[in-house]
C-alpha positions as CSV (number, residue, x, y, z in Angstrom):
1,X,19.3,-9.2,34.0
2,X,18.7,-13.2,32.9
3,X,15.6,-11.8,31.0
4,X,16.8,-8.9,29.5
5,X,20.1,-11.4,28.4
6,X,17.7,-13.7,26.5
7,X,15.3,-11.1,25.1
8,X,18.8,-10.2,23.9
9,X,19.9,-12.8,22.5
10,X,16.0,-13.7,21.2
11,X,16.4,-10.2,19.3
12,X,19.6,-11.0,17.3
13,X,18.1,-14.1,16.0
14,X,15.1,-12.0,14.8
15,X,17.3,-9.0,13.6
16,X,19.0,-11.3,11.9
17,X,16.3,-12.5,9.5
18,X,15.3,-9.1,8.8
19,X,17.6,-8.9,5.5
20,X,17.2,-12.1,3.9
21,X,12.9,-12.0,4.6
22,X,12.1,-8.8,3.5
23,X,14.6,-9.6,0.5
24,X,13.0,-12.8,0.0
25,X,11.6,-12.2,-3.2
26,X,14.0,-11.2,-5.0
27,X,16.3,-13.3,-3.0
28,X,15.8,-15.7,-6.4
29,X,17.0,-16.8,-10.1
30,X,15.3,-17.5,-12.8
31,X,14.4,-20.3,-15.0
32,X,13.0,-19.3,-18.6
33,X,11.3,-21.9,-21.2
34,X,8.9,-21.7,-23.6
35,X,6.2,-22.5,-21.3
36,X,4.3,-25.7,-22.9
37,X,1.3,-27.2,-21.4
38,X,3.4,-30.6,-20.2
39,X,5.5,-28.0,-17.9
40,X,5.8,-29.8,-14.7
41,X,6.7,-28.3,-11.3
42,X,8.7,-28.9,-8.4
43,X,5.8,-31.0,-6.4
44,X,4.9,-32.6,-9.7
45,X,8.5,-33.7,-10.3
46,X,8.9,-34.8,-6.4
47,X,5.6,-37.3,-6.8
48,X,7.7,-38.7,-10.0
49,X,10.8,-39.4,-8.0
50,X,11.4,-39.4,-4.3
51,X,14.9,-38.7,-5.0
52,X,13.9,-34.8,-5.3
53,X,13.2,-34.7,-1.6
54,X,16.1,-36.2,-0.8
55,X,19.3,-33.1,0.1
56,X,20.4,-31.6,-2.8
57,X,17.1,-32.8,-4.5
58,X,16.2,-29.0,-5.8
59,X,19.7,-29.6,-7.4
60,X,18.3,-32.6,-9.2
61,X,15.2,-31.0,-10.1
62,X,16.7,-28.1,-12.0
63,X,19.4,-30.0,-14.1
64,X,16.3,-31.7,-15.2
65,X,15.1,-28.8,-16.4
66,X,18.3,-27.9,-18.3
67,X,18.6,-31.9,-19.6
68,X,14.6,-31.3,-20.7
69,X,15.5,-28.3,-23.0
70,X,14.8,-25.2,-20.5
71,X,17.3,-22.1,-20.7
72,X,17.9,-21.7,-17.3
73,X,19.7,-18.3,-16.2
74,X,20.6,-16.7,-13.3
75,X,20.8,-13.1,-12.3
76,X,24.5,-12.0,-10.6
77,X,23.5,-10.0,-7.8
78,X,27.2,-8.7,-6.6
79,X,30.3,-8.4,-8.7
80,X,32.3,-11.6,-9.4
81,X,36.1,-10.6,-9.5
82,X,38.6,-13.8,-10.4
83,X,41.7,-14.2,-11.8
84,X,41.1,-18.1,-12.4
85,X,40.8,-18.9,-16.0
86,X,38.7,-21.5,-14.3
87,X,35.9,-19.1,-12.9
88,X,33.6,-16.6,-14.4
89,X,34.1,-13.2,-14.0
90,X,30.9,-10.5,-13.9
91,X,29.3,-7.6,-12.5
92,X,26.0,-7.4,-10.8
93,X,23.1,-7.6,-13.1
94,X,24.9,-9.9,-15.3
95,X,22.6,-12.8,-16.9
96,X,24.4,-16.0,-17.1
97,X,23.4,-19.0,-18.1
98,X,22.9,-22.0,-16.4
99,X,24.5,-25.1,-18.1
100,X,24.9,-27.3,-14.6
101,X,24.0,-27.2,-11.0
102,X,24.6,-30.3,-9.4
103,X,26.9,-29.0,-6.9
104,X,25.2,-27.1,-4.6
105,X,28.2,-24.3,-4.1
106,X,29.4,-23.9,-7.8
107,X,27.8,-23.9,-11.3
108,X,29.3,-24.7,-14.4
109,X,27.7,-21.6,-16.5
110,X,28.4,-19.7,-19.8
111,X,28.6,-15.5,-20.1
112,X,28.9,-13.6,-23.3
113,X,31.3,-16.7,-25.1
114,X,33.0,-18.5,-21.8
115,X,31.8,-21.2,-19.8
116,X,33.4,-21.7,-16.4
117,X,32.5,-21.9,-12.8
118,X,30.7,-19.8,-11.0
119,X,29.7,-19.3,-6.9
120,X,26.1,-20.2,-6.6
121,X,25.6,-18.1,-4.1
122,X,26.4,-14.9,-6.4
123,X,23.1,-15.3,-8.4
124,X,19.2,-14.7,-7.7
125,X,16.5,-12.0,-8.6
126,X,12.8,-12.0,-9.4
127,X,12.4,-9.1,-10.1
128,X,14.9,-7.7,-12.6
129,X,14.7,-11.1,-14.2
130,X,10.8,-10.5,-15.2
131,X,11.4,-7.5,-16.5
132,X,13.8,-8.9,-19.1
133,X,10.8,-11.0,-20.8
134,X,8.5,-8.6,-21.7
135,X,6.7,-11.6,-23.4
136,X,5.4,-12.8,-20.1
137,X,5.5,-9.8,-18.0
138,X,4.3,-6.4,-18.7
139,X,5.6,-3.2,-17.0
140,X,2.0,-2.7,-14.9
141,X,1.8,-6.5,-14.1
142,X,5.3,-5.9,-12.9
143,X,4.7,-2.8,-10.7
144,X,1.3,-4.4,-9.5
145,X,3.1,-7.7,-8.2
146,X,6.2,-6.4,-6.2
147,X,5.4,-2.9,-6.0
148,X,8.4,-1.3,-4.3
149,X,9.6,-4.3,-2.7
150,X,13.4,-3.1,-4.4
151,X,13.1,-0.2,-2.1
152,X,11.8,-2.0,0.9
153,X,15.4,-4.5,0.6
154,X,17.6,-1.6,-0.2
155,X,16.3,0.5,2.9
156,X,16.3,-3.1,4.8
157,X,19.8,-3.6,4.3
158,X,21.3,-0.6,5.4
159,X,18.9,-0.8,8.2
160,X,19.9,-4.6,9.1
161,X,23.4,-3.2,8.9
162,X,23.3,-0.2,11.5
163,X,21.2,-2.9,13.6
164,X,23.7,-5.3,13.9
165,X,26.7,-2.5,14.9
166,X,23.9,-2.0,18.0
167,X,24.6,-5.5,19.0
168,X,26.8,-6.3,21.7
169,X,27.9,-10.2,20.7
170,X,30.1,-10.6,24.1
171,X,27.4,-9.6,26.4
172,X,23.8,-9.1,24.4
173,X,22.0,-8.2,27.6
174,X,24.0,-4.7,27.0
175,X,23.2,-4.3,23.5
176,X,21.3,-0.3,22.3
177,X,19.0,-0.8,19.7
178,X,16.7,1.8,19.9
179,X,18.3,4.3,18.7
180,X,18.9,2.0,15.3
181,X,14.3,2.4,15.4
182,X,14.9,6.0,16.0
183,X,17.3,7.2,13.1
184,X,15.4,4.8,10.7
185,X,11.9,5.9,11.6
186,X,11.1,7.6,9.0
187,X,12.3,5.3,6.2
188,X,9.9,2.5,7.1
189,X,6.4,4.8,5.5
190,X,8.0,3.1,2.2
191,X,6.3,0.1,3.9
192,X,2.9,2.2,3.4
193,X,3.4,2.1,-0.5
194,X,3.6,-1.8,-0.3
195,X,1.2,-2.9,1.8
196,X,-1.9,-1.1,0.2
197,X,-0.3,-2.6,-3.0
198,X,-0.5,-6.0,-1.8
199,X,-4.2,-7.2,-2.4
200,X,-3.7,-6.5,-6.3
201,X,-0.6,-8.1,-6.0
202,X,-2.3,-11.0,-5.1
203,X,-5.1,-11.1,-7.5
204,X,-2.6,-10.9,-10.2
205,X,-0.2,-13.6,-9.2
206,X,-3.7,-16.0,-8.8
207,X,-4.7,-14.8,-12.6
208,X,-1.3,-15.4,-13.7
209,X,-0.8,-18.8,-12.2
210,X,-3.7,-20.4,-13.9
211,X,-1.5,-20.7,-16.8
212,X,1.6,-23.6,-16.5
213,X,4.1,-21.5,-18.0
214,X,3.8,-18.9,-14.7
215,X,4.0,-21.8,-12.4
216,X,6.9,-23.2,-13.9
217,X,8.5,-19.9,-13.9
218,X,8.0,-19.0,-10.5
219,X,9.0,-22.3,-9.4
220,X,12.6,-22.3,-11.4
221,X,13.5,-19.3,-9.6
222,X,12.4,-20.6,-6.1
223,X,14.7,-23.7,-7.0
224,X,17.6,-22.4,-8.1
225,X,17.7,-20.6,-5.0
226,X,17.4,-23.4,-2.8
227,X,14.4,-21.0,-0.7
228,X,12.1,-23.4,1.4
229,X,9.2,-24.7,-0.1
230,X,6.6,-21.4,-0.1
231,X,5.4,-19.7,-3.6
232,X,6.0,-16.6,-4.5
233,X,2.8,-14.9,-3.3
234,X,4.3,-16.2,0.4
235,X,7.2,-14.7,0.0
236,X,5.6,-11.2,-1.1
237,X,3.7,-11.5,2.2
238,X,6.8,-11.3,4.3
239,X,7.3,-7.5,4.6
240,X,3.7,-6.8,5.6
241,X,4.3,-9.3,8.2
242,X,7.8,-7.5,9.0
243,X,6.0,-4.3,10.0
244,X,3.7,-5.8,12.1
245,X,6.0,-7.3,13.5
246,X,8.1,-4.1,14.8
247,X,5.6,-3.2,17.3
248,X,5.0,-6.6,19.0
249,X,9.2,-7.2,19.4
250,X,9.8,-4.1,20.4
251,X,6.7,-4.6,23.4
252,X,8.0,-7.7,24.4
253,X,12.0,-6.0,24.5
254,X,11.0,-3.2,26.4
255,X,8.8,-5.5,28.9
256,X,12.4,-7.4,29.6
257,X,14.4,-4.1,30.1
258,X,14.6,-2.6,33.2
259,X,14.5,1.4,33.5
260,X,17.7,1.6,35.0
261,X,19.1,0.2,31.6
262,X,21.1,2.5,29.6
263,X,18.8,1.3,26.5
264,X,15.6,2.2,28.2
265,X,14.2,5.6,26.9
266,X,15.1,4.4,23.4
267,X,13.6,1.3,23.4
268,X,10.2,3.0,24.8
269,X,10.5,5.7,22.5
270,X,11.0,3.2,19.5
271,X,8.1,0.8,20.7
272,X,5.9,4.4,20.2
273,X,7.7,5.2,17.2
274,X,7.0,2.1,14.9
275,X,3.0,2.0,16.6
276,X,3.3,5.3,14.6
277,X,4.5,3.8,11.7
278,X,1.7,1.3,11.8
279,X,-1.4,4.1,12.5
280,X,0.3,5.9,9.1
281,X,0.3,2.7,7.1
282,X,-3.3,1.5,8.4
283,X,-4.3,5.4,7.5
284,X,-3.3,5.3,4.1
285,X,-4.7,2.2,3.7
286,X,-8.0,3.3,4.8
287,X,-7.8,6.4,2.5
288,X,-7.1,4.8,-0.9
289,X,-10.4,2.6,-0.1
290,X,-12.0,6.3,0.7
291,X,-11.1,7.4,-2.6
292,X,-12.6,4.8,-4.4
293,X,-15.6,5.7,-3.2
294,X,-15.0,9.6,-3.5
295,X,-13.9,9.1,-7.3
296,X,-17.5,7.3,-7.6
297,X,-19.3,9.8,-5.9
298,X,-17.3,12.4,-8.5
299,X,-18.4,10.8,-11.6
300,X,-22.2,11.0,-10.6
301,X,-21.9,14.4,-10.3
302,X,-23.6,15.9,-13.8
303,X,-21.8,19.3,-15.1
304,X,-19.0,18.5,-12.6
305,X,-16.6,21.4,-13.6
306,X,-12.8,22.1,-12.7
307,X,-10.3,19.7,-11.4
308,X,-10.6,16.0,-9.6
309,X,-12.0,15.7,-6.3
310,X,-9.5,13.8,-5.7
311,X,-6.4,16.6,-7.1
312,X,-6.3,18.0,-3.4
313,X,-8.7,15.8,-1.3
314,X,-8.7,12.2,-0.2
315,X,-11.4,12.0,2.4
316,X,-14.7,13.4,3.0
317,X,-15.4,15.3,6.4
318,X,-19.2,16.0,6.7
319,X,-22.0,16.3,4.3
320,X,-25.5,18.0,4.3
321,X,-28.0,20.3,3.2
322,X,-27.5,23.9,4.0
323,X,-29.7,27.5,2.7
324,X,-26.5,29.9,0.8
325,X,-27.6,33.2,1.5
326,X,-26.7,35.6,-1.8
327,X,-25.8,39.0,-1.3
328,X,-29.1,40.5,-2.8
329,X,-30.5,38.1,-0.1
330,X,-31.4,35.8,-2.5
331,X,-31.5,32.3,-0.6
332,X,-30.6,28.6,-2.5
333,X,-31.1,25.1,-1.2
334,X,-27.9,23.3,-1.7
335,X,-26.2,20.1,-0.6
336,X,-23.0,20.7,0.6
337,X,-19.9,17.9,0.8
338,X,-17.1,19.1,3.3
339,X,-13.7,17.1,2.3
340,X,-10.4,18.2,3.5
341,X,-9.1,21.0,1.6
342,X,-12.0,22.3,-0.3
343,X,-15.6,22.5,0.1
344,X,-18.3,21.3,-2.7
345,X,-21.9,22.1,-3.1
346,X,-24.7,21.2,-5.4
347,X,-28.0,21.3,-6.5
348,X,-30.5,18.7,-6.6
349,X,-32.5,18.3,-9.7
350,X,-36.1,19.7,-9.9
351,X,-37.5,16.2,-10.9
352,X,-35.4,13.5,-9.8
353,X,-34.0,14.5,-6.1
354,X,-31.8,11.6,-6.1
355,X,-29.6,13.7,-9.0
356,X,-27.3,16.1,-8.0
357,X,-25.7,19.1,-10.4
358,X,-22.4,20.9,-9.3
359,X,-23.1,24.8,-8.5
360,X,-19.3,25.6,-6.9
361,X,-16.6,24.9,-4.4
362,X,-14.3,26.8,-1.6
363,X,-11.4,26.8,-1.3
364,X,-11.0,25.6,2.4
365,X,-7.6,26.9,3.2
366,X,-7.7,30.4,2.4
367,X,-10.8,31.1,5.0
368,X,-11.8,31.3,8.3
369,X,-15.2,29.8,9.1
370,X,-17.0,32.5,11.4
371,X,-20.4,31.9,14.1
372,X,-23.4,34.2,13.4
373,X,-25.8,35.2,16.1
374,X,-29.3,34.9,15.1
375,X,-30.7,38.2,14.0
376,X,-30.1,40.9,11.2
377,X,-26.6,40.3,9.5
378,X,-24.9,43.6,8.7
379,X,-22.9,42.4,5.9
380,X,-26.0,41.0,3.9
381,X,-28.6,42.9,5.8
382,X,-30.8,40.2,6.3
383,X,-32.0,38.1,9.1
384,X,-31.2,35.2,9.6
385,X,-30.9,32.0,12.6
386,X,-28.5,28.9,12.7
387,X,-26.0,31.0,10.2
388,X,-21.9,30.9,10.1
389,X,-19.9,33.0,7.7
390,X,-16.7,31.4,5.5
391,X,-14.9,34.6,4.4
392,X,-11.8,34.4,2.9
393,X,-9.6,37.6,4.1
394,X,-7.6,37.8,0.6
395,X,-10.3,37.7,-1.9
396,X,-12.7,39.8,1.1
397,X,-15.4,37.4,-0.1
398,X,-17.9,36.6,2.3
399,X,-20.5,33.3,2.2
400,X,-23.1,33.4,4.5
401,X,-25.0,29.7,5.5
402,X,-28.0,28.8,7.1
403,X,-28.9,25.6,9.2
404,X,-32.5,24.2,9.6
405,X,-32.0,23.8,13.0
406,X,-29.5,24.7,15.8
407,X,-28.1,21.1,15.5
408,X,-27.2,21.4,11.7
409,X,-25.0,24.8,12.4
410,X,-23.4,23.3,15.6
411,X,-22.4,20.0,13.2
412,X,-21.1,21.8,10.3
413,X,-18.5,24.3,12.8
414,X,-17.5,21.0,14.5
415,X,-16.6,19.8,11.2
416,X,-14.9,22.7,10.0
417,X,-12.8,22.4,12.6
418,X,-12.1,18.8,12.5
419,X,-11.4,19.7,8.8
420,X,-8.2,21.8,9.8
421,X,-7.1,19.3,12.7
422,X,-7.4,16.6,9.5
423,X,-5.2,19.1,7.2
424,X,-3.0,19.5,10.6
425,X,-2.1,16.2,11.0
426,X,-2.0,14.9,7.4
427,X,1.0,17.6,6.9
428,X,2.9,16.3,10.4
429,X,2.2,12.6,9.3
430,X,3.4,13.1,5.6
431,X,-0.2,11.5,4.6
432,X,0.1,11.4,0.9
433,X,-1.5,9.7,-2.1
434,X,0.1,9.3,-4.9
435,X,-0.8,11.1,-8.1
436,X,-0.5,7.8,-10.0
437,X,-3.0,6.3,-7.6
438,X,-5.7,9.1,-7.8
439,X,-5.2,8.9,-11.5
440,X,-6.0,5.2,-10.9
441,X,-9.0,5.8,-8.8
442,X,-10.7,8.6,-11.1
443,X,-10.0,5.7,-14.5
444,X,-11.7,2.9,-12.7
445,X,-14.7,5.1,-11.5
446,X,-15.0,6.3,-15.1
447,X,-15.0,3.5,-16.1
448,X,-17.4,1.6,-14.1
449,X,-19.7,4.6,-15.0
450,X,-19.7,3.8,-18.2
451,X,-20.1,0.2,-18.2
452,X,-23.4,0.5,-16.7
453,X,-25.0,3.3,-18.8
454,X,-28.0,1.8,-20.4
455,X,-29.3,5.1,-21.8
456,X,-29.5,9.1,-21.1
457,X,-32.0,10.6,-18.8
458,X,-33.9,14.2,-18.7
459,X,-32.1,16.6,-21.1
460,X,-29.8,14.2,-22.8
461,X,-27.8,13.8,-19.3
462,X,-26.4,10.2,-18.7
463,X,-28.6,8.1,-16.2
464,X,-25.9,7.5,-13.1
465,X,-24.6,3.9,-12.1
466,X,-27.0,2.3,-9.6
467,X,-25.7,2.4,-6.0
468,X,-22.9,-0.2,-5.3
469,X,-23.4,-2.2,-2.2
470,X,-20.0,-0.6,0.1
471,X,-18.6,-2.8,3.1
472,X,-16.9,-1.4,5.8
473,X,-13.1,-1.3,6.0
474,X,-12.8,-3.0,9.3
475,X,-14.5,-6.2,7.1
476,X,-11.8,-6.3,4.8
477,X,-8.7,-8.3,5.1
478,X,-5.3,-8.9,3.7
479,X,-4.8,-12.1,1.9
480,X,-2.9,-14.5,3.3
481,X,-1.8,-17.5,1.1
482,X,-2.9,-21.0,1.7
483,X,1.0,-21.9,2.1
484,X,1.5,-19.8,5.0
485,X,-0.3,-21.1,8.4
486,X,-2.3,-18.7,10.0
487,X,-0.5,-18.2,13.2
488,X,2.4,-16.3,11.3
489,X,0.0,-13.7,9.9
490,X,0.9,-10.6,12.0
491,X,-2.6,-8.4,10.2
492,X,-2.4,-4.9,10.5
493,X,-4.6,-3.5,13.1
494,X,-7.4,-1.2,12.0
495,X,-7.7,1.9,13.8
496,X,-10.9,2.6,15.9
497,X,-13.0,5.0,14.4
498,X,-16.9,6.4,14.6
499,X,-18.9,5.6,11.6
500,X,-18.8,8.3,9.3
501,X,-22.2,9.9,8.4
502,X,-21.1,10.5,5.0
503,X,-22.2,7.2,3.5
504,X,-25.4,7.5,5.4
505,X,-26.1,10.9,3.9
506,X,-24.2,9.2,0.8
507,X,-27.0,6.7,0.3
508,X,-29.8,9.0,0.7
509,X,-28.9,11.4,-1.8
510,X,-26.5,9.1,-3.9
511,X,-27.7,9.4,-7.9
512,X,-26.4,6.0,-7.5
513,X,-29.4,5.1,-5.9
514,X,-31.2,2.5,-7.8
């Protein structure tokens, strides 16, 4: 019971923090300037004085940006109701600003034509703030910095809310939060959108802070808010961190709880619950990297006809070479690609093998995949050995394959299978990638296409990219800022999973192949 009183009371701390992390980053205001190369920032300005680490020094530091000329505002981030002639009255999103802050509770600050008082405490905001100078900020840089981190606090709050009505303040031992994990569940997958975004996010920020006016910016706004000494790219971390965090709290709750406890069964339930949430955010991740390469693989594809690859698939199954079986008994060497949804095959060029022209695709769910014994086939009336049938039961049309070997049939109805499981669990999972993102993915392979055409080949065709060295996901990390030690780093834990044969195959047939 001691135990399960101090996870308790170890919990409400944490819970605690969930709110104000997660809406860290926009948990600021904002100072605006025109950016000059003798812009200083906060560390620069506490080398010149020691007084600026001194309390109240942030204070200090930002009324000497307003006495060096800066417009300083500040975002209102709740409604401001006063019948003081003394205060300033304003709604939430109101910009007001900043005329004096050396108090650290109220600041003297002008709206529309009045200058009065305002609560300090009433103001912040990255986000919305960056969006109203569209001279520094365009609408992608925006989305590709905080991504949906306005979602994230919104969802966070109500969440922090319900959390803390599960807390029992006169005896935490007996406090019931797993239910809170339960009815939220599905609102953290917002965190999936996030966290894939947050690698670009931090490539931006780096580009953007070579240049003195961004620092400065970014700075301002950490000040004004009095937020501990981290930059921004630090604070965008903190909701990757928050999700990996789930798990690990919830572990170490449930490992204090006894079963007897009325808070048991939710709490296990929850712990499984937010792993859940993890697997779906690590799957997603792993996906958008597989579409990268799948939107490559697409683009080297000559007389590629009919929509994107990636309009109904986002990873590839299995991959080989297979003899389609006409019904005049005509028989074709193809190269077949198996990705979820849909089936792809194509035909190597006569000269250079490593070139591959699209011939068709199937529609994988409108079929059943069938086994063939070896023999005479009465459909096509022709023998054959290693064969399965995909016959789609609307349409009545039948294709009829052919394995070099017992193996190569056996591999290809395993992975027909494992293509339906796929489908299967994508739909319970609410697996998705976003139309804007596939968009993204096709763009970037066209254009890398391009970029390294030198000439055309046989025909007039264009010569394909050569092949682009590809490391495995387990090798790739999330960027952690220099400002944040290491041991706070909660990374996401890659799932375990066989290497996939297609990049093997991929390599040996790739057009990309120098």
């Amino acid at each position: 019971m001691v135990a399960r009183r101090e996870m308790a009371r170890f919990w409400s701390l944490e819970s605690l923090q969930i709110g104000t992390a997660d809406g860290g980053t926009e948990s600021c205001a904002l100072a605006d300037d025109n950016g000059s190369e003798e812009d200083y920032s906060y560390e620069e300005l506490c080398r010149a004085s020691p007084r600026y680490l001194q309390p109240g020094g942030e204070q200090l530091a930002i009324n000497e940006l307003i006495s060096d000329g800066s417009m300083v505002y500040a975002e209102a981030l709740w409604d401001h109701v006063t019948m003081d002639d003394q205060e300033l009255a304003f709604k939430a999103g109101d910009v007001i600003q900043v005329l004096e802050a050396s108090n650290k509770d109220w600041w003297w600050g002008r709206s529309e034509d009045k200058e009065a008082w305002f609560p300090a405490s009433f103001v912040r905001g990255y986000i919305r703030q960056c969006r109203k100078h569209t001279g520094m900020f365009t609408a992608a840089q925006l989305v590709t910095i905080f991504g949906n981190i306005e979602d994230i606090y919104k969802f966070q709050r109500k969440f922090l809310k319900d959390l803390e009505k599960q807390y029992n303040k006169e005896e935490p031992h007996l406090s019931e939060i797993g239910s809170c994990f339960l009815q939220h569940q599905d609102g953290f997958a917002i965190y999936s959108e996030y966290c894939n975004n947050h690698p670009g996010a931090c490539i931006e920020l780096s580009n953007l802070m070579k240049q003195s006016k961004y620092r400065h910016f970014f700075e301002a706004c950490r000040l004004l808010q009095q937020m501990i000494d981290i930059a921004i790219d630090g604070f965008l971390l903190t909701p990757v961190q928050k999700i990996c965090k789930y798990p690990l709290q919830l572990a170490e709750l449930l490992k204090y709880t006894t079963q007897e406890h009325s808070d048991y069964n939710n709490v296990k339930a929850a712990y499984e619950a937010m792993k859940n949430v993890a697997c779906l955010i690590n799957e997603r991740k792993r996906r958008l990297e597989s579409i990268d390469k799948i939107a490559r693989w697409q683009v080297s594809i000559v007389s590629w006809e009919g929509q994107d690859i990636l309009g109904r698939s986002s990873e590839l199954i299995h991959s080989g070479e297979l003899t389609k079986v006409s019904k005049q008994g005509k028989s074709q060497q193809r190269t077949f690609f198996l990705f979820d949804h849909q089936l792809v095959f194509c035909k190597k060029d006569l000269l250079r093998r490593d070139m591959l022209y699209m011939k068709g695709r199937i529609d994988m769910d409108e079929v059943e995949v069938l086994d063939v014994e070896d023999g005479r086939d009465k459909d096509f009336n022709v023998n054959v050995k290693n064969a399965f049938k995909i016959v789609n039961g609307a349409t009545e049309e039948v294709h009829l394959f052919c394995g070099k070997k017992p193996g190569d049939k056996k591999r290809w109805l395993e992975a027909c299978a494992r293509e339906r499981r796929r489908v299967q669990e994508d739909k319970e999972m609410g697996m998705e990638i976003s139309e804007n993102q596939k968009k993204q993915a096709m763009q970037n392979a066209r254009k890398s296409r391009h970029g390294k055409i030198k000439g055309v080949s046989y025909g007039g065709c264009p010569v394909p990219p050569p092949h682009q060295s590809l490391h495995p996901i387990h090798q790739r990390h999330i960027t952690v800022p220099t400002s944040i030690p290491q041991q706070q780093v909660f990374a996401l834990a890659e799932p375990k999973r066989k290497p996939s044969l297609f990049w093997h195959t991929f390599n040996k047939l790739t057009p990309f192949k120098k």
